[in-house]
C-alpha positions in Angstrom: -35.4 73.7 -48.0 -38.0 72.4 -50.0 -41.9 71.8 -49.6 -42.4 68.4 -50.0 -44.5 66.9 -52.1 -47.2 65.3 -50.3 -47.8 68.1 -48.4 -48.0 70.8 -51.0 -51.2 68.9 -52.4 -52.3 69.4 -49.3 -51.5 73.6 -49.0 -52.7 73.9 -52.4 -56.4 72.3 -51.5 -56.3 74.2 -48.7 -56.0 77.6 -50.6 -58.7 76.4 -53.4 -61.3 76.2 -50.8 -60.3 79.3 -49.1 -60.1 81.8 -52.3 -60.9 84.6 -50.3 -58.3 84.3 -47.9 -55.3 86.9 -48.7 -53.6 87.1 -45.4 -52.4 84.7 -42.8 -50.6 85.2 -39.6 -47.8 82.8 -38.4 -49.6 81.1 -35.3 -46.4 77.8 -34.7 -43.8 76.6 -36.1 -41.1 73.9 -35.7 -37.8 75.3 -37.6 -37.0 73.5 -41.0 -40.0 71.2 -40.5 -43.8 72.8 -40.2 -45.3 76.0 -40.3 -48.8 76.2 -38.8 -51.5 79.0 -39.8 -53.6 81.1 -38.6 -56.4 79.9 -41.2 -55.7 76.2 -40.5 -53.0 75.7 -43.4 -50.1 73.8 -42.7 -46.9 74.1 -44.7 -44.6 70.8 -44.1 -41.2 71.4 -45.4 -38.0 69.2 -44.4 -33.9 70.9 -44.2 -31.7 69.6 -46.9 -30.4 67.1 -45.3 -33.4 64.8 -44.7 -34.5 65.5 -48.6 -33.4 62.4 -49.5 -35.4 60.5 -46.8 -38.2 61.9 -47.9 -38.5 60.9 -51.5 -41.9 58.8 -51.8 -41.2 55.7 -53.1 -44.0 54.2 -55.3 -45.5 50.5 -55.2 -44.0 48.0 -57.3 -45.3 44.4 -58.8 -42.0 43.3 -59.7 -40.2 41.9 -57.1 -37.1 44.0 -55.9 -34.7 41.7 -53.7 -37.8 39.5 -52.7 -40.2 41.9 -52.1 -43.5 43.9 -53.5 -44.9 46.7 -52.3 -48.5 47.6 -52.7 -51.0 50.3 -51.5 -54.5 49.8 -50.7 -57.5 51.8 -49.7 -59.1 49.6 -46.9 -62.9 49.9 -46.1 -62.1 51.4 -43.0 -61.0 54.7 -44.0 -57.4 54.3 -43.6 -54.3 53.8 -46.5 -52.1 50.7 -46.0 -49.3 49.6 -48.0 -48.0 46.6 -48.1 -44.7 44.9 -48.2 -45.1 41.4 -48.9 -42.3 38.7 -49.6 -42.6 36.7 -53.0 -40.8 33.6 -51.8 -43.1 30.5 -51.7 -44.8 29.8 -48.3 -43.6 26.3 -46.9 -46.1 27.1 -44.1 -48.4 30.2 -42.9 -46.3 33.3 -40.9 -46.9 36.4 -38.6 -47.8 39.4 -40.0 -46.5 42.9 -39.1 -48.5 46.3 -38.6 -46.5 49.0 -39.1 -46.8 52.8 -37.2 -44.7 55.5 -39.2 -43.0 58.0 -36.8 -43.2 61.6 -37.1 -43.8 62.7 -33.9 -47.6 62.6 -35.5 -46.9 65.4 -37.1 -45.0 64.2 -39.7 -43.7 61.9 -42.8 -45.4 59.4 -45.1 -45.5 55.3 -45.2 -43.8 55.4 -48.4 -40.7 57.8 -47.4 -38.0 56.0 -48.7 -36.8 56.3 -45.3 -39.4 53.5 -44.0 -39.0 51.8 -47.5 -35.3 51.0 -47.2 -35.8 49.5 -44.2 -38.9 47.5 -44.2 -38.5 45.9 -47.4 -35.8 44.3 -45.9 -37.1 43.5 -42.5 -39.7 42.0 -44.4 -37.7 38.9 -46.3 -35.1 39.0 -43.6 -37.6 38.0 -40.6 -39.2 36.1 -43.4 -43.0 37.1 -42.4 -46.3 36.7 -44.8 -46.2 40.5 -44.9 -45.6 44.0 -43.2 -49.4 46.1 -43.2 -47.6 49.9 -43.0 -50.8 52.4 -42.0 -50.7 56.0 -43.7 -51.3 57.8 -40.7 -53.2 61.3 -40.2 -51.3 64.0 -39.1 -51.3 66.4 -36.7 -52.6 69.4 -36.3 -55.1 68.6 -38.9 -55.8 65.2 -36.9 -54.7 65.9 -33.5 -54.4 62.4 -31.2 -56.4 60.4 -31.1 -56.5 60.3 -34.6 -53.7 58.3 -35.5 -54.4 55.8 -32.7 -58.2 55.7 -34.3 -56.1 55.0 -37.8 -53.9 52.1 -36.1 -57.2 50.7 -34.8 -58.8 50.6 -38.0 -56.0 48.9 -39.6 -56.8 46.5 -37.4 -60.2 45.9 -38.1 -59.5 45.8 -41.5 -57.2 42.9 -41.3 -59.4 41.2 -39.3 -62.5 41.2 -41.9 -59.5 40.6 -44.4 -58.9 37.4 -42.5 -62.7 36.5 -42.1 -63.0 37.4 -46.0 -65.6 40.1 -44.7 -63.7 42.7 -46.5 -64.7 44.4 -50.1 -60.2 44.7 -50.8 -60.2 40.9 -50.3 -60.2 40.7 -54.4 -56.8 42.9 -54.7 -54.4 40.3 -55.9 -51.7 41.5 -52.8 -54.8 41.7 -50.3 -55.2 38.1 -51.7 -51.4 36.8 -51.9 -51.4 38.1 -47.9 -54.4 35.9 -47.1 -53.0 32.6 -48.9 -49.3 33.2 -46.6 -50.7 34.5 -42.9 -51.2 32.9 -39.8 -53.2 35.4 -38.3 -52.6 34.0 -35.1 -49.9 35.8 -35.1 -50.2 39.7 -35.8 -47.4 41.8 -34.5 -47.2 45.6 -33.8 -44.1 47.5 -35.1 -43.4 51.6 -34.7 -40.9 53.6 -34.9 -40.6 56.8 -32.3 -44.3 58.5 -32.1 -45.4 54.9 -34.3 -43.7 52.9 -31.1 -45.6 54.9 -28.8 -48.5 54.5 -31.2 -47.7 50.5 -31.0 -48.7 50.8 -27.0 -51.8 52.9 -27.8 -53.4 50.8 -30.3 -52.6 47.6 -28.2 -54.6 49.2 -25.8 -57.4 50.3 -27.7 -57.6 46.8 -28.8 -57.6 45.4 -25.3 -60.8 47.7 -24.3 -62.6 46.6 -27.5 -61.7 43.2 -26.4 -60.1 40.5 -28.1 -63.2 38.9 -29.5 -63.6 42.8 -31.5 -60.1 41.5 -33.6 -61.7 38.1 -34.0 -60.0 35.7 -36.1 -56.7 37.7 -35.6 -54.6 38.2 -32.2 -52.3 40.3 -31.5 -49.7 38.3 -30.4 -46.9 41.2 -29.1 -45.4 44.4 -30.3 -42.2 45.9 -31.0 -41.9 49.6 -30.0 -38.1 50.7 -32.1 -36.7 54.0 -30.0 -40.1 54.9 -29.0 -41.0 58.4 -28.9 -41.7 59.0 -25.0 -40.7 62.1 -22.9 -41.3 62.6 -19.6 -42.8 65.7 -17.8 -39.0 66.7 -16.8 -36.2 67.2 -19.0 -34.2 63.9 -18.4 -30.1 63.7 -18.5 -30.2 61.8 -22.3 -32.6 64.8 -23.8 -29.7 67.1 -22.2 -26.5 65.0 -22.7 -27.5 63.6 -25.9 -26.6 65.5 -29.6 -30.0 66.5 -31.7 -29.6 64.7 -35.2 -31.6 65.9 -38.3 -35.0 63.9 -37.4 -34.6 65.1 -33.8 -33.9 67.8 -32.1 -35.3 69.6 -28.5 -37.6 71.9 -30.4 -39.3 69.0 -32.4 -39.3 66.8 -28.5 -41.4 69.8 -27.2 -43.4 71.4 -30.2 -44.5 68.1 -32.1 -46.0 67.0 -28.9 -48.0 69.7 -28.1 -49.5 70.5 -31.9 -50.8 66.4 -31.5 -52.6 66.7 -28.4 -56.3 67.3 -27.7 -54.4 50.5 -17.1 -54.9 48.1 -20.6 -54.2 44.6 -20.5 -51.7 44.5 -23.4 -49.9 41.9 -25.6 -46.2 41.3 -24.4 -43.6 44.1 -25.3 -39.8 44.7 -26.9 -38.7 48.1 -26.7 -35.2 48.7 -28.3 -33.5 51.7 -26.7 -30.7 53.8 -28.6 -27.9 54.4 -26.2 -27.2 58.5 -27.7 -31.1 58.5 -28.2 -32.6 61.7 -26.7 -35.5 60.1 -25.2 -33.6 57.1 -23.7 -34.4 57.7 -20.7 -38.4 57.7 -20.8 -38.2 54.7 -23.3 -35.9 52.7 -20.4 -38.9 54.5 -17.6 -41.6 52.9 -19.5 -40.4 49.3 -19.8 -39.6 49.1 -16.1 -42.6 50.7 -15.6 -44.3 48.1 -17.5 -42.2 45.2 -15.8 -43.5 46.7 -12.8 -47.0 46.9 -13.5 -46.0 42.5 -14.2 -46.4 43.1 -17.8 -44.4 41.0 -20.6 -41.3 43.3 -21.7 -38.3 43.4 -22.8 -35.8 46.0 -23.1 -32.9 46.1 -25.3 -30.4 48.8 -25.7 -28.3 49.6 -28.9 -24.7 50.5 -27.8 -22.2 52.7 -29.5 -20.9 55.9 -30.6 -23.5 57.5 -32.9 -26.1 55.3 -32.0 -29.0 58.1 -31.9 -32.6 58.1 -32.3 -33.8 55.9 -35.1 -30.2 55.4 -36.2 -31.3 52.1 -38.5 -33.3 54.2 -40.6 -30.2 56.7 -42.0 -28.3 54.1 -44.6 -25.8 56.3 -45.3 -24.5 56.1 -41.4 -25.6 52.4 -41.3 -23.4 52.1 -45.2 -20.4 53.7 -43.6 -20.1 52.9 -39.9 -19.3 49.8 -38.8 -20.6 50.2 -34.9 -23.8 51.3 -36.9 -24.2 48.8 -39.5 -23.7 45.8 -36.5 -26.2 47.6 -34.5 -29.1 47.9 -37.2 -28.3 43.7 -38.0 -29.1 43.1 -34.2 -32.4 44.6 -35.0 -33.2 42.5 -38.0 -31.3 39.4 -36.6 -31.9 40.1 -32.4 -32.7 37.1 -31.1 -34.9 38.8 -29.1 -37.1 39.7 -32.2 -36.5 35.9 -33.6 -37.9 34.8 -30.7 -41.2 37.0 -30.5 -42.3 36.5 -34.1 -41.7 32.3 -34.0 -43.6 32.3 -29.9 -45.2 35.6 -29.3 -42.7 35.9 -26.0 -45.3 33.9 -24.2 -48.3 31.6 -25.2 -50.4 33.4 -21.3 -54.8 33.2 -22.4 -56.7 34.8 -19.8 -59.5 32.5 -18.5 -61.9 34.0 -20.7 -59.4 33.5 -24.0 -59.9 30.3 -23.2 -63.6 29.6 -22.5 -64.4 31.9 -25.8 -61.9 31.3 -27.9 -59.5 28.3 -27.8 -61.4 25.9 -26.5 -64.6 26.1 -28.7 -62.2 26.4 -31.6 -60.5 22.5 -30.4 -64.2 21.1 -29.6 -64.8 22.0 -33.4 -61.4 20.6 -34.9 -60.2 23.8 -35.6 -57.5 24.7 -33.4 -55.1 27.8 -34.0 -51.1 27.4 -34.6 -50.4 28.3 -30.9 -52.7 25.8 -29.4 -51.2 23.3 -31.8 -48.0 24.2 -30.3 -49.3 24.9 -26.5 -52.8 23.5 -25.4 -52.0 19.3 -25.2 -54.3 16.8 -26.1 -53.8 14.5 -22.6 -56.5 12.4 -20.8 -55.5 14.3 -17.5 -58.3 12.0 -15.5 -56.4 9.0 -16.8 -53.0 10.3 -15.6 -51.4 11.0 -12.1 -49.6 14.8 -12.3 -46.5 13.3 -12.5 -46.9 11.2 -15.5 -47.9 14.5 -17.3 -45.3 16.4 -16.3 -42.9 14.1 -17.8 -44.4 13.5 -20.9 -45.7 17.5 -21.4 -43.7 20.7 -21.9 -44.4 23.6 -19.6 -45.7 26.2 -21.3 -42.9 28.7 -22.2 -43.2 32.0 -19.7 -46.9 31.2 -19.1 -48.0 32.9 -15.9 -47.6 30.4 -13.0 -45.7 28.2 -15.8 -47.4 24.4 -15.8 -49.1 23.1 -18.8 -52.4 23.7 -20.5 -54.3 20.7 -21.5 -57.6 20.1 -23.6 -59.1 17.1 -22.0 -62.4 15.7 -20.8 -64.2 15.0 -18.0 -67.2 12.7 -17.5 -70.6 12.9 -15.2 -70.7 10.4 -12.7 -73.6 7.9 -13.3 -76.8 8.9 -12.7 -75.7 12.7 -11.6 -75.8 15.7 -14.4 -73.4 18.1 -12.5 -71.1 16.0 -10.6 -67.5 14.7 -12.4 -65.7 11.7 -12.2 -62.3 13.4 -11.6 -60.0 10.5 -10.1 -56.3 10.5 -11.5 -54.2 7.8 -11.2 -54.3 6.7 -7.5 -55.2 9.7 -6.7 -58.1 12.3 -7.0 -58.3 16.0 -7.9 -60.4 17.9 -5.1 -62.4 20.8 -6.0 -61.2 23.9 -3.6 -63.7 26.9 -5.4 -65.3 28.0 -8.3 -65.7 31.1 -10.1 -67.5 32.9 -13.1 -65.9 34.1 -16.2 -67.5 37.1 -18.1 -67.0 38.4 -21.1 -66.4 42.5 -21.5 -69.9 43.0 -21.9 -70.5 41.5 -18.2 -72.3 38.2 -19.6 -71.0 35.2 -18.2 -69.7 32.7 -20.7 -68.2 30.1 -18.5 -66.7 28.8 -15.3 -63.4 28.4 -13.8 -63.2 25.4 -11.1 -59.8 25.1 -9.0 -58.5 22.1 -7.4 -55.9 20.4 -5.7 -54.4 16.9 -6.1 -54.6 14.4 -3.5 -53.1 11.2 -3.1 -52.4 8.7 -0.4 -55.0 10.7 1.6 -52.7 14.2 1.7 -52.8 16.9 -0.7 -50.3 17.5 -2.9 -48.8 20.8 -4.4 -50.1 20.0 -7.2 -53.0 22.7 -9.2 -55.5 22.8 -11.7 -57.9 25.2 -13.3 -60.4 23.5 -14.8 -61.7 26.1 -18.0 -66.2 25.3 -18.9 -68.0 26.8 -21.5 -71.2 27.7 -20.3 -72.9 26.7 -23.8 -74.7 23.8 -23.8 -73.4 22.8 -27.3 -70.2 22.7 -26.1 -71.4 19.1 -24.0 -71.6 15.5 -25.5 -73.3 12.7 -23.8 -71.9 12.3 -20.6 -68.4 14.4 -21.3 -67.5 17.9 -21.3 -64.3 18.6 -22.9 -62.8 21.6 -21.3 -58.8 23.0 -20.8 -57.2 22.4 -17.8 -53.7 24.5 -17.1 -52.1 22.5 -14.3 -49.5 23.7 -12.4 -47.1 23.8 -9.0 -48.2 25.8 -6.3 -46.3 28.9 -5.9 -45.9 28.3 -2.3 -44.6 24.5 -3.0 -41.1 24.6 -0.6 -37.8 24.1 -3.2 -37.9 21.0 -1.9 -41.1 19.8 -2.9 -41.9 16.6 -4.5 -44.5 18.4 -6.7 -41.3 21.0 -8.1 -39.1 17.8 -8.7 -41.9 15.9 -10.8 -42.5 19.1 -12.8 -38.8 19.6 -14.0 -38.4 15.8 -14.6 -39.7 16.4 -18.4 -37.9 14.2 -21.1 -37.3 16.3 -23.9 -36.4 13.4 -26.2 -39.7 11.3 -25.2 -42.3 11.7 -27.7 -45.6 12.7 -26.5 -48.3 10.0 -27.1 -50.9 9.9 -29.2 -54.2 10.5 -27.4 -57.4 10.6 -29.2 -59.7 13.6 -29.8 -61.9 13.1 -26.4 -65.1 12.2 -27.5 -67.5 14.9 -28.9 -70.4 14.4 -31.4 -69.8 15.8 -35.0 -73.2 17.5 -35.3 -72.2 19.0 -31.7 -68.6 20.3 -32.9 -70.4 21.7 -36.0 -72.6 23.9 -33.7 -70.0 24.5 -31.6 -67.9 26.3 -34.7 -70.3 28.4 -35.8 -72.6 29.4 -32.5 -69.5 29.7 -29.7 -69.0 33.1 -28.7 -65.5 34.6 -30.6 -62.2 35.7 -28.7 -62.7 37.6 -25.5 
């Protein structure tokens, strides 16, 4: 057993400002792992087994197999290094934030353990870069402190992205800049770091998204996340202990760390021999529950334990092992989350505060590109959009999002011209939309589509900005999300229209609706950020 490194610069500052200390009592201690004072020090050690785990491995400029890896000291407080991939970007890509495990009591972001893996994760989901946070460990930093370290990562990215940091002149701070679509920033943690990955999500979603503004968080990946529940389940029982886990560390780690979030859409990837299997599968049906976005996958097999990816030797020499880790790299399910975020689903104020002042200014984001239509929906019947216009993929009660405009009727300043077709949309209620703070920053109007002198089951939401800048001349551009009733019977004429979308028919090119440049300039730089 050996002290490892890291952490005997840490026993050693302890006892140089503590000279006068001669004796200590044993007050915890997790066998092979930590050893907790009466004074406050902490010795870390690690059984022979996991030595090799634990070498730190330093940063590199030359590329290794596609990669570099860098560490920086953000302005937040908080050590990041990062993995970033050295292949030419053909176009801007999702970034990763990366939450060590540990059972926060534990390990290093450059453990050789981590390394090993996300290097590789790194050029094989071919991202602009993985952000791996050097979290503060317990008891020292009991929670929340790591969650306040993920946090702060976060803001740090976010002035990194604005160019409002002081690292922005580190050549890899800069090389990330010049390949991320920060659109697109994904959580990533292994066991504690997965539960961390839930945590910081959250604290995000408090702050609100405007706090994180230009960068979303666009999902997270929680790998074997480190969850127990108050009862000893059958996997904690059933299941071997390995060398990173056993029932001591499940009880003792937990307790040494301790003193209803709207979050981004989940994967949680469940070891089938993993000790805590059973609280990680409780929490994404809780989640699904609770009508969150999650997905659960398990990882079959013999041996397939608790963070199973992260021991090469086992992933080098068994088979069932080595197919299991490429499902992580290669899951479809992960595939699919980094290229859509599992669902493009703003929240009426994302899209008063943040997308649609961003298209009145010309400077729309890579999912509104991709989601949020340019359409003249006043000019169009419902069925002519529906099959020229995607739905939005797993967009809560589906339908498409358009940005559009609508225009006063003569000599009125409030009332809209909103005839469609041979038909008309009828306005059925109205409703404010505030911001965290409580100060309203726009308006959500609801209507129903009427033709032939009967209503349809046909929908819109009609999404105002309540800035004035935001209006030119006689037209308001706004976003619309129209959509089939949910009660609509199977039969519906409404349902039919919206699944008669012709894949292979290309959408036509509609103008900009009209707005002023002078407006869209004020528009860019006085409407209020993400909500």
């Amino acid at each position: 057993m050996a002290t490892l490194p890291q952490m005997a610069a840490t026993k050693e500052r302890q006892e140089a400002a503590n000279p006068t200390t001669t004796t200590r009592t044993l007050v915890e201690s997790v066998t092979n792992w930590i050893r907790v004072y009466s004074d406050g020090s902490v010795d870390r050690l690690g059984p022979p087994e996991a030595a090799t785990f634990m070498v730190l491995v330093p940063p590199y400029d030359d590329p290794r197999d596609g990669v570099t890896v860098h560490d920086v000291a953000t302005d937040h407080g908080v050590d990041v290094r990062l993995y970033l991939t050295t292949t030419a970007p053909a176009r801007r890509r999702p970034v990763l934030v990366h939450f060590h495990g540990g059972g926060f009591c534990l390990s290093h972001a450059a453990w050789s353990l981590y390394h090993r893996f996300y290097a590789r994760l790194a050029v094989d989901l071919d991202v602009a870069g993985i952000v791996s946070v050097v979290l503060p460990l317990a008891p020292e930093h009991r929670l929340p402190a790591a969650i306040d370290a993920g946090h702060a990562a976060l803001l740090w990215l976010r002035d990194v992205a604005s160019g409002g940091s002081d690292t922005i002149a580190h050549p890899a701070v800069e090389r990330l800049c010049g390949a991320a679509d920060f659109s697109r920033v994904f959580l990533i943690g292994d066991s504690a770091g997965g539960v961390l990955v839930h945590n910081v999500a959250a604290r995000a979603s408090e702050a609100g998204a405007e706090a994180l503004d230009p960068i979303r968080l666009a999902g997270g990946v929680q790998l074997h996340p480190g969850f127990i529940l108050p009862e000893k389940s059958p996997s904690e029982l059933e299941n071997p202990p390995t060398p990173f886990m056993t029932q001591e560390t499940v009880d003792k780690f937990v307790v040494l760390a301790l003193p209803g979030a709207q979050l981004p859409p989940m994967l949680v990837m469940v070891a089938e021999e993993d000790m805590l299997r059973d609280a990680q599968t409780e929490y994404g049906e809780a989640m699904a529950r609770a009508g969150k976005a999650v997905e659960t996958v398990v990882s079959r097999g013999r041996g397939i334990g608790h963070v199973f990816y992260l021991n090469w030797f086992a992933v080098e020499s068994d088979p069932v092992a080595a197919a299991r880790a490429r499902e992580l790299v290669d899951a479809q399910y992960v595939e699919k989350m980094l290229t859509l975020g599992f669902r493009f689903n703003p929240s009426a104020e994302d899209l008063i505060t943040f997308y649609l002042p961003r298209l009145i200014a010309g400077k729309p984001t890579k999912d509104t590109e991709k989601f949020i239509c340019r359409a003249d929906v006043y000019g169009s019947e419902p069925s002519d959009l529906a099959g020229k216009f995607a739905p939005v993929p797993r967009c809560e009660k589906g339908g498409r999002l358009f940005f559009t405009s609508c225009k006063r009727h003569k000599g009125s300043s409030t009332r809209k011209e909103r005839t469609a077709g041979d038909g008309t949309w009828v306005r059925q209620n109205s409703k404010g939309v505030k911001n965290k703070a409580g100060v309203k920053v726009g308006e959500t109007q609801n209507f129903r589509f009427k033709k032939d002198g009967s209503y349809t089951d046909w929908l819109m939401e009609e999404h105002h900005c309540c800035r004035q800048q935001a209006v030119a001349g006689d037209e308001e551009p706004v976003i619309c999300r129209m959509y089939v009733s949910p009660r609509a019977p199977p039969d519906s004429a409404a349902r039919q229209e919206s699944a008669a979308f012709v894949q292979q028919q290309p959408a036509p090119q509609v103008s900009d609706p009209p707005c002023d440049k002078k407006k869209r300039d004020d528009v860019a730089e006085e409407a209020p950020a993400a909500a």
